[in-house]
TORKOL-4160 file (C-alpha; in steps of 0.2 Angstrom, whole numbers, padded with zeros to 4 digits, m for minus):
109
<pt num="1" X="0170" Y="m0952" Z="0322"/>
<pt num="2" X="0172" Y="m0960" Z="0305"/>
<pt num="3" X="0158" Y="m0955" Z="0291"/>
<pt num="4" X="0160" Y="m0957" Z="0272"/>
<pt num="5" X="0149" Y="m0953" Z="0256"/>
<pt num="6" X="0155" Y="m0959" Z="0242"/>
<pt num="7" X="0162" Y="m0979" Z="0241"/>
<pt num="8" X="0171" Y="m0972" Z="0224"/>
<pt num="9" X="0184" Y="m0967" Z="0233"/>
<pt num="10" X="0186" Y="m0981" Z="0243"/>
<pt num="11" X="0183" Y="m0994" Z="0225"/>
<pt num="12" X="0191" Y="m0982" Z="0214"/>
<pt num="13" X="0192" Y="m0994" Z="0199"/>
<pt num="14" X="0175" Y="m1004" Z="0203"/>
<pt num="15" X="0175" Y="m1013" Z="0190"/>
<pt num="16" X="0192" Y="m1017" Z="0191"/>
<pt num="17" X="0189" Y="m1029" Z="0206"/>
<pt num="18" X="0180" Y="m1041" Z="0196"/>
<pt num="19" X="0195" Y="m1042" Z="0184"/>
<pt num="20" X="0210" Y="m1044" Z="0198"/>
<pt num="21" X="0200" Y="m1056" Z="0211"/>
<pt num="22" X="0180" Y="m1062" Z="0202"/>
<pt num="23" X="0180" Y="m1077" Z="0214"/>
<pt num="24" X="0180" Y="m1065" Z="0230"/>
<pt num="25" X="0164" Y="m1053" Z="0223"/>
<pt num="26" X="0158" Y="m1070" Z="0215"/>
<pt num="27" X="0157" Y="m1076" Z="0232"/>
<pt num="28" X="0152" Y="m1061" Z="0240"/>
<pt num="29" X="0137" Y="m1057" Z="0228"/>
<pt num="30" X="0132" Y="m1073" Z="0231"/>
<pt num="31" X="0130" Y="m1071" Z="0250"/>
<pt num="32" X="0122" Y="m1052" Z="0248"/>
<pt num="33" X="0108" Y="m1060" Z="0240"/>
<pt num="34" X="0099" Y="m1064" Z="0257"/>
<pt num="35" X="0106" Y="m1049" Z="0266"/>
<pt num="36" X="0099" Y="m1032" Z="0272"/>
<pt num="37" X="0106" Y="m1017" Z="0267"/>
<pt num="38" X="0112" Y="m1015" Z="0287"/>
<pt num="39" X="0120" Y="m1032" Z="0286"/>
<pt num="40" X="0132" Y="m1026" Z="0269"/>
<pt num="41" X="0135" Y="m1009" Z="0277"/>
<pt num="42" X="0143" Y="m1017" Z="0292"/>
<pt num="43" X="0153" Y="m1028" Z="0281"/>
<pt num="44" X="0159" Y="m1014" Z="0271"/>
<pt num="45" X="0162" Y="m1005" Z="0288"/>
<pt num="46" X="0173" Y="m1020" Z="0293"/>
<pt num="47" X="0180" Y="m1022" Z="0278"/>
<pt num="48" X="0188" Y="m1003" Z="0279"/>
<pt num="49" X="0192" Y="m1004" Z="0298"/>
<pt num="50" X="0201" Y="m1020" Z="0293"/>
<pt num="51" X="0210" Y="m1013" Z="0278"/>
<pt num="52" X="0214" Y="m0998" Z="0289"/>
<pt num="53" X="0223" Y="m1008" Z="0300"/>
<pt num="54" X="0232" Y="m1016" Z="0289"/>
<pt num="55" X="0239" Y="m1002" Z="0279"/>
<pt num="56" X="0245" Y="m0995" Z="0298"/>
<pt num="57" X="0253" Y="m1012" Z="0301"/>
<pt num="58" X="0263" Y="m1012" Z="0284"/>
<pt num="59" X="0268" Y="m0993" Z="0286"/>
<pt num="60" X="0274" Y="m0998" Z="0304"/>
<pt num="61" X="0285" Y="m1013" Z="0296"/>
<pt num="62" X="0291" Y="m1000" Z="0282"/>
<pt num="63" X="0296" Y="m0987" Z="0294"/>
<pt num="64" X="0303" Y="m0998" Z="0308"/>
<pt num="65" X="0311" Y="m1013" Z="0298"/>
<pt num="66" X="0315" Y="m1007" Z="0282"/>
<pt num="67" X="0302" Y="m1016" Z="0272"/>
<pt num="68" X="0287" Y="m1027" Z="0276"/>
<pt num="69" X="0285" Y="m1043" Z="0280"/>
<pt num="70" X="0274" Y="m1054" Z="0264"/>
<pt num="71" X="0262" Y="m1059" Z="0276"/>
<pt num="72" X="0260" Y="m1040" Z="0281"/>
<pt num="73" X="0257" Y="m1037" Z="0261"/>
<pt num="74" X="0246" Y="m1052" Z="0260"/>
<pt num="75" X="0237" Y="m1043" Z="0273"/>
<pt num="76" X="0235" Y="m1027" Z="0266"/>
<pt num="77" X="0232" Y="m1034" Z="0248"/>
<pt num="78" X="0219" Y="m1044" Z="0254"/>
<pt num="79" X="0208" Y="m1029" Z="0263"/>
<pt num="80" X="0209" Y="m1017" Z="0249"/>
<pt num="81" X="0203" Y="m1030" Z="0238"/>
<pt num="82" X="0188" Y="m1034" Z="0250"/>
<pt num="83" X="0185" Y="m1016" Z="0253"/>
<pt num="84" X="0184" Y="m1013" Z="0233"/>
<pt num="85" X="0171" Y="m1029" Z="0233"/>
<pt num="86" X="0161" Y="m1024" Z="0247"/>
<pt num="87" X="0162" Y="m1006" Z="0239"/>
<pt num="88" X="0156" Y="m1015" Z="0225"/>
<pt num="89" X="0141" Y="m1024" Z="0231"/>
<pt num="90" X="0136" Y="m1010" Z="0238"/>
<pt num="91" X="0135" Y="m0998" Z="0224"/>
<pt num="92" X="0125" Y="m1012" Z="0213"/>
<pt num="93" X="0112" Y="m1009" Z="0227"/>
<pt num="94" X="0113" Y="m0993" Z="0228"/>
<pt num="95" X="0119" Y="m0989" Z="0245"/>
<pt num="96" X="0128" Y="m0975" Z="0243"/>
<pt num="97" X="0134" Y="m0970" Z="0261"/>
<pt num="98" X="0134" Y="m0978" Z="0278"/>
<pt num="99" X="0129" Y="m0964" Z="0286"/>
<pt num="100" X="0110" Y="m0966" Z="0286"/>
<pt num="101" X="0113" Y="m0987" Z="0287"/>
<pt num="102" X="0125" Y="m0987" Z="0303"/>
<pt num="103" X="0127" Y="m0971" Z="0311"/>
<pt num="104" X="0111" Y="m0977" Z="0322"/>
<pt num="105" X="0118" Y="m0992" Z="0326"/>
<pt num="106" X="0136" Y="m0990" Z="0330"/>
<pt num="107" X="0148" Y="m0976" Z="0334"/>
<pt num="108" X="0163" Y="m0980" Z="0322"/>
<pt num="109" X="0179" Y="m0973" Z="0330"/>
């Protein structure tokens, strides 16, 4: 099963998210506002499952054809930016770990 504690080392440069991509935890912020604690967990749980996958998919290129294809980089750009805002976001709440906020709700594999 998948826990964590600490979005830190998810969002290692917190603040450095709202320098590289401010639209993307502009937009995000803005949609948190109505949302329950539950609701950003599970975005944020999504949000590393996605970035997860997309990491596998451009070591898979790397390993198998020499170098990754852009949309594969795109990809995995894209999910650790969006784990880093969700991370974010998050933090500013004061949700700390998605252990108490999902573990009754979903087995994460």
């Amino acid at each position: 099963m998948f826990y964590t504690s600490a979005f830190d080392e998810f969002a290692c440069v917190p603040c450095g998210i709202t320098v590289t991509n401010p639209a993307m935890v502009a937009r995000i912020r803005a949609q948190s506002v109505a949302m329950s604690d539950y609701e950003i967990a599970a975005h944020l749980g999504n949000a590393i499952a996605s970035s997860t996958d997309a990491a596998h998919a451009l070591a898979w290129e790397q390993s198998q054809l020499g170098e990754a294809s852009a949309e594969t980089l795109v990809d995995a750009e894209y999910f650790e930016e969006l784990v880093a805002a969700w991370s974010l976001i998050a933090s500013e709440r004061g949700i700390d770990s998605l252990d108490g906020l999902l573990i009754d709700v979903v087995a994460v594999h």
